[in-house]
C-alpha angles and dihedrals in degrees: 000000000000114000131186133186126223096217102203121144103233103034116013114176130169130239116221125192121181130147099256097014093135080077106063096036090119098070092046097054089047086065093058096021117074103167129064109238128089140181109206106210108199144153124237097252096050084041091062099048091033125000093093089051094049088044096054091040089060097042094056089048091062101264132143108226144203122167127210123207125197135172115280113243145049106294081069083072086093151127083231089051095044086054095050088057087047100058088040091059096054091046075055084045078222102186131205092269092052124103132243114200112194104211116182133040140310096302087050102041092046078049108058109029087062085053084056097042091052113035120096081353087297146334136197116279134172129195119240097181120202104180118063085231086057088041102055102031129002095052093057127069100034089255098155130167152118137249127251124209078258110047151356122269093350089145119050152088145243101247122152129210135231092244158350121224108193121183110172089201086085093072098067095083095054123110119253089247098060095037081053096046077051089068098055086069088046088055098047093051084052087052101057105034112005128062094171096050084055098062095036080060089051092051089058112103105164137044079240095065100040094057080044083067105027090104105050084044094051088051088050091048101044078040094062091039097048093047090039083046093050092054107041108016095169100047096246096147133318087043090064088073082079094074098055094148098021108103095063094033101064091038085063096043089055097035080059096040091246088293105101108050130012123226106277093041084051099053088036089066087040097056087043092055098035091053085039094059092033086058092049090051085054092244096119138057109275102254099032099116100047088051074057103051093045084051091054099043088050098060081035098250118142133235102182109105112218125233105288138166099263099200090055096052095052088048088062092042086062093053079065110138085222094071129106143165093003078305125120117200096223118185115225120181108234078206129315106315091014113096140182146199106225123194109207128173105243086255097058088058081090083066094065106041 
């Protein structure tokens, strides 16, 4: 079993990942869990290849149980969401000591950690990620929030867990099309710190090998976050490397009402553009952007961008959460495993798409 530690002074937690780990999760929750009761938070789709095992575990190691089902995807990301799950909890009459799992992807795991973070003024909770985007990013780092009709994650909190469970087994039963929009978090990880992750991507050449390594690749990736989170929890500087991509990426997931890319297709063809543009201002290594664009196409991500309406794109882009003072925080590769923080005067934001 790897296991990681998230060093930070006032919650430190640790990170296991381990094949199978979802049976003996029991016995782990018992280490950082010292009370009996537990709110399951899950979507529709992981409650029917899961949500009965989890359940059952849990039961024979002593817990009390209630599971919450919500509607798989991204427009559960809401306040009304959020509200469901609260009255759920008081007819569990769920108390500050019990415990909250999140149990599911990125949508679930934002979810309901802001529910945690929120209800009662805040409850345990741990992560049990079941997407590899979920397993090497989302779950890490206690960034938790909900979606308004005008923005992603515009509401919202940093809260950590007191744990991450990670068994890479679970992602057996994903699509192609949602292991793949995993990678584009994997590739961005190797972008902006990791050179050498980078090329080992590039030697994979079947979806064998790639589960042969997922492993290794989710411990490198939770590796980079936890360090980058110890050092900079709020997101004040070092921590806004993580959204390399981002920008563009959720400009595009809101411009298409979250219909027409997922998460990870969405930040692939921003790292491409942005790379692209960054290239073009002479701030990045000449042939970044096509190394990009190789990596994408082989784990069958695009990087083409389709027609949009390019002033609204850049109008949701200025609703970013990232702005300040008329500034965006925008993040350029120097070249692959090289990355930088960028101020740019919301203006300026045209230059780069």
């Amino acid at each position: 079993m790897q296991k990681l530690t998230v060093k930070l002074p006032q919650n430190p937690y640790d990170i296991l990942i381990h094949k199978g780990l979802l049976n003996d999760i029991g016995m782990q929750l018992k280490k950082v869990f010292h009370y009996n009761k537990i709110s399951v938070i899950t979507d529709s789709n992981v409650d029917g290849l899961y949500g009965g095992k989890l359940i059952e575990i849990l039961k024979e190691n002593g817990f009390l149980v209630n599971k919450i089902v919500v509607t798989s995807g991204e427009k559960s990301k809401s306040i009304d969401t959020a509200q469901f799950i609260y009255h759920q909890l008081l007819d569990y009459q769920h108390t500050r000591k019990d415990l909250i799992i999140a149990f599911g992807g990125g949508v679930v795991g934002d979810l309901a950690g802001f529910v945690a973070a929120t209800f009662l003024r805040g409850v345990p909770f741990v992560q049990i990620p079941t997407t590899l985007l979920a397993q090497i990013d989302s779950s890490v780092g206690g960034k938790v929030g909900v979606n308004l009709d005008r923005g992603k994650n515009l509401i919202g909190s940093f809260y950590q867990p007191q744990g991450v469970f990670i068994d890479p087994n679970l992602l057996k039963t994903l699509e192609d099309r949602y292991l793949f929009d995993g990678m584009a978090e994997v590739i961005k990880y190797s972008c902006i710190k990791d050179e050498k992750l980078f090329e080992n991507l590039l030697q994979i050449h079947s979806k064998k090998e790639l589960f042969d390594r997922l492993e290794e690749m989710i411990k490198i990736c939770c590796t980079i976050k936890s360090e980058i989170v110890q050092r900079d929890e709020k997101e004040q500087g070092e921590r806004m490397l993580l959204n390399f991509g981002h920008t563009i990426g959720h400009g595009l997931e809101k411009y298409y009402n979250y219909n027409g890319y997922t998460h990870g297709e969405a930040v692939a063809i921003g790292m491409y553009h942005i790379t692209v543009k960054s290239e073009i201002l002479g701030e990045t290594e000449k042939g970044t952007s096509e190394k990009i664009k190789k990596v994408l196409k082989k784990f069958h991500l695009p990087y083409k961008i389709q027609e949009v309406d390019k002033e609204r794109l850049i109008e949701i882009i200025q609703l970013d959460k990232k702005k300040e003072d008329g500034s965006l925080n925008i993040i350029l590769l120097k070249k692959i495993g090289q990355s930088t923080i960028k101020k740019i005067d919301e203006k300026e934001i045209e230059k780069y798409i």
